[in-house]
C-alpha positions in Angstrom: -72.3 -65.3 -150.4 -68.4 -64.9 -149.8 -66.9 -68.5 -150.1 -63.6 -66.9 -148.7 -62.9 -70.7 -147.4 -59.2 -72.6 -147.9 -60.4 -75.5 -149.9 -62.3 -76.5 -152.6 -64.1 -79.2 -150.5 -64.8 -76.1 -147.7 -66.3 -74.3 -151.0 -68.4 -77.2 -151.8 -70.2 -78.1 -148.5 -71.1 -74.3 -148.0 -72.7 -74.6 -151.2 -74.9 -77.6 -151.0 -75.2 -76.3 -146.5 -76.7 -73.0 -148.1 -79.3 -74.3 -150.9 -81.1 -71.1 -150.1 -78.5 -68.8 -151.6 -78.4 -68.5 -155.6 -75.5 -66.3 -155.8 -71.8 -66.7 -154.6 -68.4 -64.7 -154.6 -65.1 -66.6 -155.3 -61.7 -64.7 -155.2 -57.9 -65.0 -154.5 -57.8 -67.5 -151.8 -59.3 -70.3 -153.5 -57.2 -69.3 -156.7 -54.2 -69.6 -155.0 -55.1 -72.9 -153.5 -55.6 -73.4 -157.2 -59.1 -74.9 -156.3 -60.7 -72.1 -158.1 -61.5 -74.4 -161.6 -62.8 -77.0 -159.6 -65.4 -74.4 -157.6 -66.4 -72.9 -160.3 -67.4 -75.9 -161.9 -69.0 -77.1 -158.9 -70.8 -73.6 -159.4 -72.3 -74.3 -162.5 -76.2 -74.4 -161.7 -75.8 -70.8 -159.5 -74.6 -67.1 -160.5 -70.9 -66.7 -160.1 -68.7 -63.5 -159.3 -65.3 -63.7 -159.5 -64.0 -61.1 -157.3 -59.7 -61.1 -158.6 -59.8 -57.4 -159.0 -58.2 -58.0 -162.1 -54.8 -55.6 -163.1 -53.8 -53.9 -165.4 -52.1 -56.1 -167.8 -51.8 -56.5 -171.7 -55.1 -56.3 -173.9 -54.3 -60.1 -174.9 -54.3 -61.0 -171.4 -56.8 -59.2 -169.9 -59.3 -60.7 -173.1 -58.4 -64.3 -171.9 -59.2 -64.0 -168.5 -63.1 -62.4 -169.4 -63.4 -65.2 -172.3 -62.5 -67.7 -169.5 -65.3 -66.1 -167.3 -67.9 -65.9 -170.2 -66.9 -70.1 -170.1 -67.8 -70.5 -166.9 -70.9 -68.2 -167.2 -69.7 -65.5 -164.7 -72.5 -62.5 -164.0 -69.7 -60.3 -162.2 -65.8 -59.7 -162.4 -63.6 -57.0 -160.4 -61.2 -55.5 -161.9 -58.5 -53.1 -159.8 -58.8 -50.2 -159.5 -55.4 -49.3 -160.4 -56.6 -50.7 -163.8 -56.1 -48.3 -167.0 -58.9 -46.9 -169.2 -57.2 -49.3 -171.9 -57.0 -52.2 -170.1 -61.2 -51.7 -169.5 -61.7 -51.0 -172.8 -60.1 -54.5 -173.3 -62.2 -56.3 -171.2 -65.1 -55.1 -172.7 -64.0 -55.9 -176.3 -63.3 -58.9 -175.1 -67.2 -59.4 -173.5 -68.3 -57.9 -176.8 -66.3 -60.1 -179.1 -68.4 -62.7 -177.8 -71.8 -61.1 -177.8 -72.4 -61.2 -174.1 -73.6 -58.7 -171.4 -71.8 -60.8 -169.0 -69.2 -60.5 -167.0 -70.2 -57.7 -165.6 -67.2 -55.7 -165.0 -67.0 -54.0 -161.3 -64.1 -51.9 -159.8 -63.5 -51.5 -155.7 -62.9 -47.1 -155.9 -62.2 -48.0 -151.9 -62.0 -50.8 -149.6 -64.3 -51.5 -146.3 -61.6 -52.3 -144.1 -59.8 -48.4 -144.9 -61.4 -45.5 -143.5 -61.1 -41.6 -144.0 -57.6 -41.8 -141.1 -56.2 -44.5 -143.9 -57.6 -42.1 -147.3 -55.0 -39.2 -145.6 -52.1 -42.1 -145.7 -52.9 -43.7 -148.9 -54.3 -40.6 -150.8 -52.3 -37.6 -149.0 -52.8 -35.1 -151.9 -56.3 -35.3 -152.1 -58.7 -32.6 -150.3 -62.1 -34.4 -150.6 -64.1 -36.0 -147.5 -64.4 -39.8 -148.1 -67.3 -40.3 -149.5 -66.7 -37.6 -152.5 -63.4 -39.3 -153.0 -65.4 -42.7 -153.9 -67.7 -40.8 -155.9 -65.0 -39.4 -157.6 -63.1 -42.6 -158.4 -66.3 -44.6 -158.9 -66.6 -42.1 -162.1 -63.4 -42.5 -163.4 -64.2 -46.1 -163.6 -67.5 -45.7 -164.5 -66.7 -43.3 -168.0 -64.1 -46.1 -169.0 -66.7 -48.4 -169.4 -67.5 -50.6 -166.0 -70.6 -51.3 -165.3 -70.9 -51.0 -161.6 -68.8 -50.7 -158.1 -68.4 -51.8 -155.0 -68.8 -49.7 -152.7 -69.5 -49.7 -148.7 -70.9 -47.8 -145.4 -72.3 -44.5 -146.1 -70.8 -44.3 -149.5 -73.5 -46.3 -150.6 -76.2 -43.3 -150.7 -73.8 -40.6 -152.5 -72.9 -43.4 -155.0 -76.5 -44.1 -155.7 -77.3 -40.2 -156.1 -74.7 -39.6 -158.6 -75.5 -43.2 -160.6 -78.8 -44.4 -161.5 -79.4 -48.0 -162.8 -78.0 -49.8 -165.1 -74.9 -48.6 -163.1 -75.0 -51.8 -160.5 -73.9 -50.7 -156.8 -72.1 -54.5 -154.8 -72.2 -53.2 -151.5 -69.8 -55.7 -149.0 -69.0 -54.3 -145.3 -72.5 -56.1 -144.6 -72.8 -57.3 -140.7 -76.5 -57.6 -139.1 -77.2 -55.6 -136.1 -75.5 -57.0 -132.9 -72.9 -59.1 -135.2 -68.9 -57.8 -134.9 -67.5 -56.2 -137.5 -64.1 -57.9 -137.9 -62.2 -55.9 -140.3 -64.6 -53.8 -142.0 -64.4 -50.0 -140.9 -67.2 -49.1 -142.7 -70.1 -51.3 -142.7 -74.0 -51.5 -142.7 -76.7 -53.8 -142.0 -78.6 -55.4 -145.2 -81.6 -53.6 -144.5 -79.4 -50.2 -144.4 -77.3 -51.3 -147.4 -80.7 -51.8 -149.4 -81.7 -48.7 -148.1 -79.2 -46.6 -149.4 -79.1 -48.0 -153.2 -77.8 -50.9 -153.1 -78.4 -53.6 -155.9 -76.3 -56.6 -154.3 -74.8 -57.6 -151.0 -71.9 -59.4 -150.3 -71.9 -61.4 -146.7 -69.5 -63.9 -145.7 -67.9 -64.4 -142.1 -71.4 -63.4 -140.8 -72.7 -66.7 -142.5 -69.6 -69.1 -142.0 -69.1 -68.2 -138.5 -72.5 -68.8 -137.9 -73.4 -72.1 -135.8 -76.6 -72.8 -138.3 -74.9 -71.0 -141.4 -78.6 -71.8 -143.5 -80.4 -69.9 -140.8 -78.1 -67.3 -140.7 -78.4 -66.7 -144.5 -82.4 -67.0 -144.6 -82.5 -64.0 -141.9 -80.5 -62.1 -144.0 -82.8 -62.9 -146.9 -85.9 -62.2 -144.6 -84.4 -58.6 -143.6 -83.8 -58.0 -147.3 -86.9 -58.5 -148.2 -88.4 -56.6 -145.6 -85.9 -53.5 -146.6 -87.3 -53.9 -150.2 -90.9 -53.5 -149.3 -90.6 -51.1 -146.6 
């Protein structure tokens, strides 16, 4: 669950509204609220992913920012994806210094809201189709030492083919049948998402802008669960 909400109060009452969700993404708008302590905290009984996509930065920094998540008891943290082989090779000295598994550390090779129109703006050089270009990034990434990616829409399936487990696939984009998709150019529906090779989801506005925001979470689950057994 996405608490992309304004406040740390917001952040709260979504969590005790949605007791039937065990896992929950925090990221940039609640840090720069500077409410992000405070949710965490309040987080302390669930899992926690702290989705900052991290930059590159100096080793020293880059190690405080994982031993704060390893505090807090963080499963997942992104880092950019502008971020250097050195500056993963930090983080996970830093996870290892403390003889953790966790954070896991996840890059973004692409965001959901671009789609192939903005890869021939943002990536003009390159002469792969879309979902090669992921695959291709994703393993850059991946031989640097993170753990896992997020990754969206029909990528999902080509990501899964080229990385078995342990790699861990986040798949966001997520909107149920019939629901809008906002921003998100390239999207699936959580049965779809599970379909293709996908270890977690990541929903938000579907939930929050729900008028029963439990309900709309338990269907979710339900379809999940029906994906997994089909």
């Amino acid at each position: 669950m996405a608490l992309d909400v304004p406040s740390a109060d917001d952040a709260v009452r979504v969590i005790e509204c949605l007791d039937n969700v065990t896992f929950f993404k925090v990221g940039l708008q609640l840090l720069m609220t500077g409410a992000l302590p405070a949710v965490l905290r309040a987080l302390g009984h669930k899992r926690i992913f702290v989705d900052l996509k991290l930059p590159s930065d100096i080793a020293n920094t880059v190690a405080a920012v994982v031993d704060l998540c390893i505090d807090y008891g963080v499963k997942f943290l992104t880092l950019s994806e502008s971020m250097s082989p050195q500056g993963i090779a930090a983080a996970r000295r830093a996870r290892e210094a403390r003889a953790t598994a966790y954070p896991q550390l996840l890059t973004v090779p692409y965001l959901s809201s671009a789609d192939e129109r903005d890869l021939a703006s943002s990536a003009p050089s390159t002469n792969l189709a879309l979902d090669d270009y992921i695959v291709e990034r994703a393993s850059a990434a991946i031989r640097a030492g993170c753990d896992g990616i997020i990754v969206s829409g029909s990528a999902i399936g080509p990501c899964r083919q080229r990385f078995a487990s342990p790699v861990v696939l986040v798949s966001p984009g997520i909107r149920p049948a019939g629901a809008p998709a906002d921003d998100q150019k390239r999207h699936t529906t959580p049965a779809d998402a599970i379909r293709l090779g996908a270890d977690y989801l990541v929903v938000g506005r579907p939930i929050l802008k729900d008028g029963n925001p439990r309900e709309a979470a338990d269907r979710i689950i339900r379809e999940i669960d029906a994906a997994l057994v089909s």
